[in-house]
VMD Tcl script that draws the C-alpha trace (Angstrom):
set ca {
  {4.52 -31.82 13.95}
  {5.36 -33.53 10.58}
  {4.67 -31.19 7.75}
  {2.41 -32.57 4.94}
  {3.69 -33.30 2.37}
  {2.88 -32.72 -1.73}
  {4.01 -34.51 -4.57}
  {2.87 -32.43 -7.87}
  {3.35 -28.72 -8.04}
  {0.97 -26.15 -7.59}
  {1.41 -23.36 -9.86}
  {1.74 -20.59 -7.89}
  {0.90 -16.83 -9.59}
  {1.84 -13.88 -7.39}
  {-0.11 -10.24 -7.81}
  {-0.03 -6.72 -7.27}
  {-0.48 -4.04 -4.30}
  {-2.28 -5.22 -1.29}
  {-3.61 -8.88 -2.29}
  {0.78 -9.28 -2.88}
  {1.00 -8.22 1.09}
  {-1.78 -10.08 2.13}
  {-0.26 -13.67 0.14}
  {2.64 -13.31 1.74}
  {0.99 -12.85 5.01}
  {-1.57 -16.46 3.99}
  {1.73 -18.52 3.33}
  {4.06 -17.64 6.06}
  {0.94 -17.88 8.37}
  {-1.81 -20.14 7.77}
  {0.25 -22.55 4.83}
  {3.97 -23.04 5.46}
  {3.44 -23.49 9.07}
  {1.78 -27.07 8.10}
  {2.01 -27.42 4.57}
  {5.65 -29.08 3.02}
  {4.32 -26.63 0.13}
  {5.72 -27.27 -3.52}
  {5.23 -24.70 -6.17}
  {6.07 -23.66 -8.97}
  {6.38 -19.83 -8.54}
  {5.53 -16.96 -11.11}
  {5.54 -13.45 -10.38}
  {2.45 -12.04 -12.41}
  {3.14 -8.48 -10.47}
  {3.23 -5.63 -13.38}
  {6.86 -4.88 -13.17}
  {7.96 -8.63 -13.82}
  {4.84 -8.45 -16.73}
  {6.66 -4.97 -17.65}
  {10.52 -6.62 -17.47}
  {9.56 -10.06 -19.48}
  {7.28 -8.20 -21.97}
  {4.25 -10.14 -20.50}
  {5.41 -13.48 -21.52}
  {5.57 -14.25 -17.80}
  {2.08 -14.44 -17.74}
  {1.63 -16.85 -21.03}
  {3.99 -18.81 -19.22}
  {1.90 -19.37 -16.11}
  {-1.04 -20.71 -18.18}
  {1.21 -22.97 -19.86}
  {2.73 -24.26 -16.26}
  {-1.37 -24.55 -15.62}
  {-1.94 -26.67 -18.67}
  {0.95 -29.13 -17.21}
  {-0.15 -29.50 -13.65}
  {-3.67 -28.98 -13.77}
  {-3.77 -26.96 -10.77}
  {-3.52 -22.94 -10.28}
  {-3.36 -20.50 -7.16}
  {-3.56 -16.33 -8.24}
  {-3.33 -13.38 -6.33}
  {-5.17 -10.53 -7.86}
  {-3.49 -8.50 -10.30}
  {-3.80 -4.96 -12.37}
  {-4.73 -4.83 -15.78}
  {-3.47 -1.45 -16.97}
  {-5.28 1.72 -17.75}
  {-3.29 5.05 -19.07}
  {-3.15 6.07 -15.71}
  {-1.65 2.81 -14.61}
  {0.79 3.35 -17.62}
  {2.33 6.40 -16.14}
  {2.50 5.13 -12.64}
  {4.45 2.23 -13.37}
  {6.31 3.35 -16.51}
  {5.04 0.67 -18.96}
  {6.45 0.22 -22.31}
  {2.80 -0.26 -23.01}
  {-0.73 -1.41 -21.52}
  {-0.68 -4.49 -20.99}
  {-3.67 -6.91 -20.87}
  {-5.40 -8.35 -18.41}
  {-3.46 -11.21 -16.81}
  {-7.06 -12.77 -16.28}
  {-8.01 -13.00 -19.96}
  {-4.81 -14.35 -20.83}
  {-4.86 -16.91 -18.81}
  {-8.82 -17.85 -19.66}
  {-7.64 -17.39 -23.19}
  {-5.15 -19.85 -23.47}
  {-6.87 -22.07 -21.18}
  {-10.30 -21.97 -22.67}
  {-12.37 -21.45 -19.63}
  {-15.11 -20.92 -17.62}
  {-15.46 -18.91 -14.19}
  {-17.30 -19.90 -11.26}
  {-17.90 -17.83 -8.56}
  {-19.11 -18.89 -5.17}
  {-19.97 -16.22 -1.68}
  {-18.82 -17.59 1.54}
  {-21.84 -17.90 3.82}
  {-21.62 -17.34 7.41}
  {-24.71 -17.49 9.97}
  {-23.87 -13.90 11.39}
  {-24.19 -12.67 7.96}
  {-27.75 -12.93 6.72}
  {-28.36 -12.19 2.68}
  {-30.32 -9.62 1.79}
  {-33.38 -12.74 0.44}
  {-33.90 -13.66 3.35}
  {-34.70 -17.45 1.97}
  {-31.38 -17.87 0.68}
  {-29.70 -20.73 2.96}
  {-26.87 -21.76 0.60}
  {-24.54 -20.32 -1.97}
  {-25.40 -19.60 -5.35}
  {-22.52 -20.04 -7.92}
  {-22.31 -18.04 -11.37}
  {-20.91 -19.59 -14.21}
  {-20.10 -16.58 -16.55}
  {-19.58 -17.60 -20.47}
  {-16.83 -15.11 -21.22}
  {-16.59 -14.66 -24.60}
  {-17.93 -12.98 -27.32}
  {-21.41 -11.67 -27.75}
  {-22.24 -7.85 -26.64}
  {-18.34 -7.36 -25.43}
  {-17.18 -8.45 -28.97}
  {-19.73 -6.51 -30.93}
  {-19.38 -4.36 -33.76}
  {-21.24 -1.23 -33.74}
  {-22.44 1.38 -36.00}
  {-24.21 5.12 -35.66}
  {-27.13 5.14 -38.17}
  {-26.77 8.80 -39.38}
  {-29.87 8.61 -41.47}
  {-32.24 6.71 -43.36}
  {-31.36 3.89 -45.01}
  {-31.24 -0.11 -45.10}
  {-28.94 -2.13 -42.50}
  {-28.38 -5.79 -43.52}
  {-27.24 -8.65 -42.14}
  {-24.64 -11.09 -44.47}
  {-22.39 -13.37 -44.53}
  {-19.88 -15.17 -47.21}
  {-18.25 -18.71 -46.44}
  {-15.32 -19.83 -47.79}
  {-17.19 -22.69 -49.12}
  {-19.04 -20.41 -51.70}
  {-22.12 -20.05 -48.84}
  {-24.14 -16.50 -48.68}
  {-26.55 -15.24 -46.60}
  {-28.10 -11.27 -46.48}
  {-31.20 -10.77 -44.49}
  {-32.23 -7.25 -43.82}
  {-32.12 -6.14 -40.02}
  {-33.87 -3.03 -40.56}
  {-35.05 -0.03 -42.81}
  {-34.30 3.09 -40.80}
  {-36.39 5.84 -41.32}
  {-34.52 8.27 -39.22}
  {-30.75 8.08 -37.28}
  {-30.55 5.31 -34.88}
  {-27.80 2.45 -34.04}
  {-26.81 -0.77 -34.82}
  {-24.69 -3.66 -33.34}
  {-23.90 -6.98 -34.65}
  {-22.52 -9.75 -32.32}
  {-21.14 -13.03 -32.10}
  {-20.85 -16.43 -31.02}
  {-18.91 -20.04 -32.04}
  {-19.62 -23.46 -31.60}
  {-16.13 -24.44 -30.16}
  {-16.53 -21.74 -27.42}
  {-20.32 -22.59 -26.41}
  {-18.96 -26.51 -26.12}
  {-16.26 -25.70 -24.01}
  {-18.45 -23.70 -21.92}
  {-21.04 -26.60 -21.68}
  {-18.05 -29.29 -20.83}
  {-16.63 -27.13 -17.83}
  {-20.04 -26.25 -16.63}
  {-20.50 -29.87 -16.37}
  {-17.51 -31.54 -14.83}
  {-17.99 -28.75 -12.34}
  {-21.58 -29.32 -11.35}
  {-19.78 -33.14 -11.36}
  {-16.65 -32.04 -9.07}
  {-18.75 -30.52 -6.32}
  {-22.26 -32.34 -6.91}
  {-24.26 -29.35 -6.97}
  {-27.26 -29.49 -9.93}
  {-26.95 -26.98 -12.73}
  {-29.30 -24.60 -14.16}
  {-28.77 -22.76 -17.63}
  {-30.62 -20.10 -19.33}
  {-30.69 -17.87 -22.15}
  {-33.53 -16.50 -23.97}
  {-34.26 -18.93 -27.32}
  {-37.69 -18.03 -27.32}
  {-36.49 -14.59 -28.86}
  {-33.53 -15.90 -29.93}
  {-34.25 -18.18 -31.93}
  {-31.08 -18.82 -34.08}
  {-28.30 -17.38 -31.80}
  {-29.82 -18.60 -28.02}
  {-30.94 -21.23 -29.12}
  {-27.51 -22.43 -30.37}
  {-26.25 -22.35 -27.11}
  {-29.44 -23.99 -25.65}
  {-29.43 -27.19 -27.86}
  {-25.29 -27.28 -27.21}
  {-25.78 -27.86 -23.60}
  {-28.54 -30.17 -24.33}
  {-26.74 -32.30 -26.86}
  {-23.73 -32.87 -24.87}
  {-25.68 -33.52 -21.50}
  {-27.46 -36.34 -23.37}
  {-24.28 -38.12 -25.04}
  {-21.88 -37.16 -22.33}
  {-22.70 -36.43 -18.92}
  {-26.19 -37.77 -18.23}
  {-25.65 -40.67 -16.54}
  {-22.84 -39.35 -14.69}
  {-25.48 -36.91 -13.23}
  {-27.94 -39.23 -12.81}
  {-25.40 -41.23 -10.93}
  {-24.72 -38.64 -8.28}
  {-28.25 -37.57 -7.95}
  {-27.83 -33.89 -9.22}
  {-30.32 -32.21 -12.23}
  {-29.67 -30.17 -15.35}
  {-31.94 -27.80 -15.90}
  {-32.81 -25.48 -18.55}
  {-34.99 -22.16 -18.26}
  {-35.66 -18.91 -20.08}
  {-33.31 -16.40 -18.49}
  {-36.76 -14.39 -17.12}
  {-38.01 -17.44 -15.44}
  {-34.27 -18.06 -13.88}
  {-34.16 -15.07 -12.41}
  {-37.48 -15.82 -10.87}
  {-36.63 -19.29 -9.55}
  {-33.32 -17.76 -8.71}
  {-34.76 -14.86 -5.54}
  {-37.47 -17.94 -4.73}
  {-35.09 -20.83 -4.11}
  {-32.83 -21.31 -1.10}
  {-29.26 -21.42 -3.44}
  {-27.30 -24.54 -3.58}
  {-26.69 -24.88 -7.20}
  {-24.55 -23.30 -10.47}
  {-26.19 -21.16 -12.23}
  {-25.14 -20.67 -16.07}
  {-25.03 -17.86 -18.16}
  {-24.44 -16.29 -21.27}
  {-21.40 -13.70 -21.28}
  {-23.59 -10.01 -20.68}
  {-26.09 -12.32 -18.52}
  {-23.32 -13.51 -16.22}
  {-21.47 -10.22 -15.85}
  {-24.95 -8.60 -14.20}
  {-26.28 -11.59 -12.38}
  {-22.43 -12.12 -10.81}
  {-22.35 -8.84 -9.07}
  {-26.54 -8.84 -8.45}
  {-25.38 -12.31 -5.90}
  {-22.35 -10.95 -4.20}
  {-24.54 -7.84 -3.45}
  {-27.55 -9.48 -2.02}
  {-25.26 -12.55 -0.15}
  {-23.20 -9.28 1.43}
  {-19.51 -8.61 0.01}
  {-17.17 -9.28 -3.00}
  {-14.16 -9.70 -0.61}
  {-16.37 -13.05 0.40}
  {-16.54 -14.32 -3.43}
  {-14.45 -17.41 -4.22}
  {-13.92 -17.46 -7.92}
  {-12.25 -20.66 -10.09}
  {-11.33 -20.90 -13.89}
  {-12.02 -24.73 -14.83}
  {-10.77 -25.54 -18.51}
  {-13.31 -28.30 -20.52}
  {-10.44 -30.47 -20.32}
  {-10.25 -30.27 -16.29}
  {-7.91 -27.90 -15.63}
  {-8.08 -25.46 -12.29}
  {-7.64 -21.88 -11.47}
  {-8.77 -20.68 -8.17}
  {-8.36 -16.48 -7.10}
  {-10.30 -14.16 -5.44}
  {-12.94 -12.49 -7.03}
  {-11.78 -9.03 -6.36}
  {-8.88 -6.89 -6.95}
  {-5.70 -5.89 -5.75}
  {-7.25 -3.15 -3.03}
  {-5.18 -0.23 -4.18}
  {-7.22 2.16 -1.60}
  {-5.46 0.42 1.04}
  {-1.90 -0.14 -0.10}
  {-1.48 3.07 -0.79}
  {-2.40 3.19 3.29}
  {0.59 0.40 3.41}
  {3.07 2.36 1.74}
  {2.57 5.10 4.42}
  {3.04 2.93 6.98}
  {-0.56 2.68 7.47}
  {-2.24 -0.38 8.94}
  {-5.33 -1.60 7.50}
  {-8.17 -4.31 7.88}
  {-8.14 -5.76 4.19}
  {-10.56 -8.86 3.95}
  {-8.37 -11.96 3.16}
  {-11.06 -14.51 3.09}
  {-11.51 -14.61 -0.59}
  {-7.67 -15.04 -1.28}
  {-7.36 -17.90 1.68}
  {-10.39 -19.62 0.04}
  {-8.06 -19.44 -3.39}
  {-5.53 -21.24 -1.64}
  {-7.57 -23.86 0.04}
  {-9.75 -24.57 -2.78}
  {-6.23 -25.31 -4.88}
  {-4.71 -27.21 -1.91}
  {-7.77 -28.97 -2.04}
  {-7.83 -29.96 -5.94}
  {-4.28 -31.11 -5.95}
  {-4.79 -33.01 -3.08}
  {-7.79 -34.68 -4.59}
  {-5.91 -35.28 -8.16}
  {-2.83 -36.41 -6.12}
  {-4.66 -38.82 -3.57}
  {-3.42 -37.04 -0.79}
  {-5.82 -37.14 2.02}
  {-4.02 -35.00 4.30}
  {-3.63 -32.30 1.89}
  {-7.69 -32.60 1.46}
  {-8.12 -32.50 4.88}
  {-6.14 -29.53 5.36}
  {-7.78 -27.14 3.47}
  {-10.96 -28.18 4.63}
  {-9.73 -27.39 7.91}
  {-8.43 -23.85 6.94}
  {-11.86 -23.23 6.04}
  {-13.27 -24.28 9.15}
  {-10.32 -22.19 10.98}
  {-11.52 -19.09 9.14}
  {-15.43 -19.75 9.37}
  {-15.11 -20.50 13.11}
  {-13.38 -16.97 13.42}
  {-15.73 -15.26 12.03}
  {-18.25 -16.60 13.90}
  {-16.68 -15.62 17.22}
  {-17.30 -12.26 15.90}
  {-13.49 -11.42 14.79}
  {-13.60 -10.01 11.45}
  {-11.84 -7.32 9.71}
  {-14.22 -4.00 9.18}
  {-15.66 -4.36 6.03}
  {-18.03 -7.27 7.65}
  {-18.49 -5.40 10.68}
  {-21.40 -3.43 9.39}
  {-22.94 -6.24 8.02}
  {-23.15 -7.98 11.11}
  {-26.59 -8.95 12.20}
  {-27.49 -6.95 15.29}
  {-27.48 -8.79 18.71}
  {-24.04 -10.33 17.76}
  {-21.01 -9.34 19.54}
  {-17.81 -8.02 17.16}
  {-14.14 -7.36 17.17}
  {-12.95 -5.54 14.63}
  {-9.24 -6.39 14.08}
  {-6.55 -5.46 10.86}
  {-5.80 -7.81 8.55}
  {-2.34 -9.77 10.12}
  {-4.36 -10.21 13.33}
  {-7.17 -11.52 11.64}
  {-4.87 -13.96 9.89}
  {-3.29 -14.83 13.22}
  {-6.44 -15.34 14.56}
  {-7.73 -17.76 12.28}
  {-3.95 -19.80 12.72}
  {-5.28 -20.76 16.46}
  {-7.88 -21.95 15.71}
  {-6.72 -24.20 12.72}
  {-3.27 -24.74 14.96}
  {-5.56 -27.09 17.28}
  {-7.05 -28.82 14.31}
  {-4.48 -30.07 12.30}
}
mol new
graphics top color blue
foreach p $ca { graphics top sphere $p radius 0.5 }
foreach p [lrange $ca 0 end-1] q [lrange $ca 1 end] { graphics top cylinder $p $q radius 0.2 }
display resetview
C-alpha cells in the first residue's frame, strides 16, 4: 500500500518521561505505517531545553508561526525538585507558556466521548469544549497584607499626563488586598481565536463573565467579544448556522449541567482553569481530554491535556510494564494530521486521521482499554484490560482494514 503522502511540514515537538515512550510507540505504530510523514522535529525533552539553554523551545513556536501547524508531547515544567533530578543550570519555564506566549493563544479543550462511558450528567450527549483566556487577571495579581487600619487606593498615571485614584477601601482592622489586570490586545486575541474556532469546527459559542458586578473590568471583555462578532464574524456565523451567545458566568454554569454539550464554552482566565477540570471530571478522565492552542491569526497547536505520567515511567525504567492511556496524545496527532491536511488540500491526509479516530473509538468500544477506563466502564459491558503497546496494536487492526 502506497503511503500518503504530505507536502508542508508538521512541526513536530517531542516531550518528557512516559508521553516520550508512548510517541514513539503512536508513530512507529499507528502513523509511519501509512503516513509518508514530514516533520520538522524538535526535541522539547528537559535535557535538550537544559543543553540549548531553552532556546529550543522558542524555536519550536517560531517553526509554528511558519507552518501553521503543531504536534506536542507533554513536557515538565521544572520545580526545585525537578532541578536536582535533572541537574538544571536553572528552572526553566513551562514549555506550554512559551509557546502560548509567543504565539498569542487560546486553549481549547475537548473529552473524547465513548457510549460505554456515561458522564457523570447524565443529559450530557456531546462534548463540551473550554476555551480558557490565559492571561492575566487573578494569576498576574499583585497582592498586599493589610497589617492595620488604614486607606487602600486604587491609581493610575498615563504617560499622556492621565490620573486616576479611587479609593478601594478604608480598613478598619488587618485584612488583604489584590489588584489585577487585563489588556485590550490580549482580550481581542482571545475573542478572534475563540471565533475562527467555533468557525473551524461549526460548533456555536457561548461566553461569560460577570459585567453585572464588573462593571468596568468584565464588562471590557464582554463588549470586546461583542464588537468584533458584529464587524467581523457575524455573517460568517450566520452562514454556517452556529450562535454566539453571551451569559453571566452564574447563568452559564446553569445552562451548562442542563444542556446536552455540543458547543465552546468561553472563559475568563480563573473561570476557565475551574470549569476545565469541573468537565473532564464529570465526562470521566483527563487522559481522554484533547487540548489545541489556536493563535488569532490561525495558527495550530494540538497536545494532550495531561502530563508526562511520571508515576509510570518510573515503572518503565524498572522494566515495568504499564497501561498508560494514549488516547489523548493519538487525538494530538490526528487532530494535527487533520489541520495540515485541511490547509494543504490533502484529502487523504483528512481522511486518515479521521480514520485513526474511528480505529481507536471502535477499540474501545469492543471493550479493550487500558485500566484507567476500566473502572469507569458502565456495568453490563464486557472489558479487557490490556498495557499500553497492546492497546496501540490493537487499535492498528482495526484502522489497518480501513485505510
Amino acid at each position: 500500500m502506497a503511503k500518503i503522502k504530505m507536502t508542508t511540514p508538521l512541526v513536530e515537538m517531542d516531550g518528557d518521561e512516559m508521553t516520550r515512550i508512548i510517541w514513539q510507540m503512536i508513530k512507529d505504530e499507528l502513523i509511519c505505517p501509512f503516513v509518508e510523514l514530514n516533520t520538522e522535529y524538535y526535541d522539547l525533552g528537559l535535557p535538550e531545553r537544559e543543553r540549548t539553554r531553552d532556546k529550543v523551545t522558542f524555536d519550536s513556536a517560531y517553526a509554528t508561526q511558519k507552518y501553521g501547524v503543531a504536534v506536542k508531547c507533554a513536557t515538565i515544567t521544572p520545580n526545585k525538585q525537578r532541578v536536582e533530578e535533572y541537574n538544571l543550570s536553572e528552572m526553566w519555564k513551562s514549555p506550554n507558556g512559551t509557546i502560548r506566549a509567543i504565539l498569542d493563544g487560546t486553549v481549547f479543550r475537548s473529552p473524547i466521548i465513548i457510549d460505554s462511558i456515561k458522564p457523570v450528567v447524565r443529559n450530557w450527549k456531546k462534548p463540551i469544549t473550554i476555551a480558557r483566556h490565559a492571561y492575566g487577571d487573578v494569576y498576574k495579581a499583585t497582592e498586599y497584607r493589610v497589617p492595620t487600619k488604614g486607606t487602600a487606593t486604587l491609581s493610575f498615571k498615563g504617560e499622556d499626563g492621565t490620573e486616576f485614584s479611587k479609593t478601594i477601601y478604608d480598613f478598619e482592622c488587618p485584612g488583604v488586598l489584590q489588584g489585577q489586570y487585563n489588556k485590550d490586545s490580549s482580550i481581542i486575541s482571545f475573542a478572534h481565536s475563540c471565533f475562527k474556532y467555533a468557525i473551524a469546527t461549526k460548533q456555536d459559542l457561548w461566553f461569560s463573565t460577570k459585567d453585572t458586578i464588573s462593571k468596568q473590568y468584565d464588562q471590557t471583555f464582554k463588549l470586546i467579544f461583542e464588537d468584533i462578532y458584529n464587524k467581523e464574524y457575524k455573517a460568517k456565523f450566520e452562514e454556517l448556522g452556529i450562535t454566539y451567545f453571551y451569559t453571566l458566568i452564574d447563568d452559564a454554569v446553569a445552562r451548562v449541567i442542563r444542556s446536552e454539550g455540543g458547543y465552546i464554552w468561553a472563559c475568563k482566565n480563573y473561570d476557565g482553569d475551574v470549569m476545565s477540570d469541573m468537565v473532564s471530571t464529570a465526562f470521566g478522565s483527563l487522559a481522554m481530554m484533547t487540548s489545541v492552542l489556536v493563535s488569532p491569526d490561525g495558527k495550530f497547536e494540538y497536545e494532550a491535556a495531561h502530563g508526562t505520567v511520571t508515576r509510570h515511567y518510573y515503572k518503565h525504567l524498572k522494566g515495568e510494564v504499564t497501561s498508560t492511556n494514549p488516547m489523548a496524545t493519538i487525538y494530538a496527532w490526528s487532530g494535527a494530521l487533520r489541520k495540515r491536511g485541511e490547509l494543504d488540500g490533502l484529502a487523504d491526509l483528512v481522511d486518515f486521521a479521521d480514520k485513526l479516530e474511528a480505529a481507536c473509538i471502535k477499540t474501545l468500544d469492543d471493550g479493550i482499554m487500558t485500566k484507567d477506563l476500566v473502572g469507569l466502564v458502565d456495568d453490563g459491558v464486557k472489558v479487557t484490560s490490556v498495557n499500553t503497546l497492546e492497546f496501540i496494536k490493537a487499535i492498528r487492526e482495526r484502522l489497518a482494514t480501513t485505510v
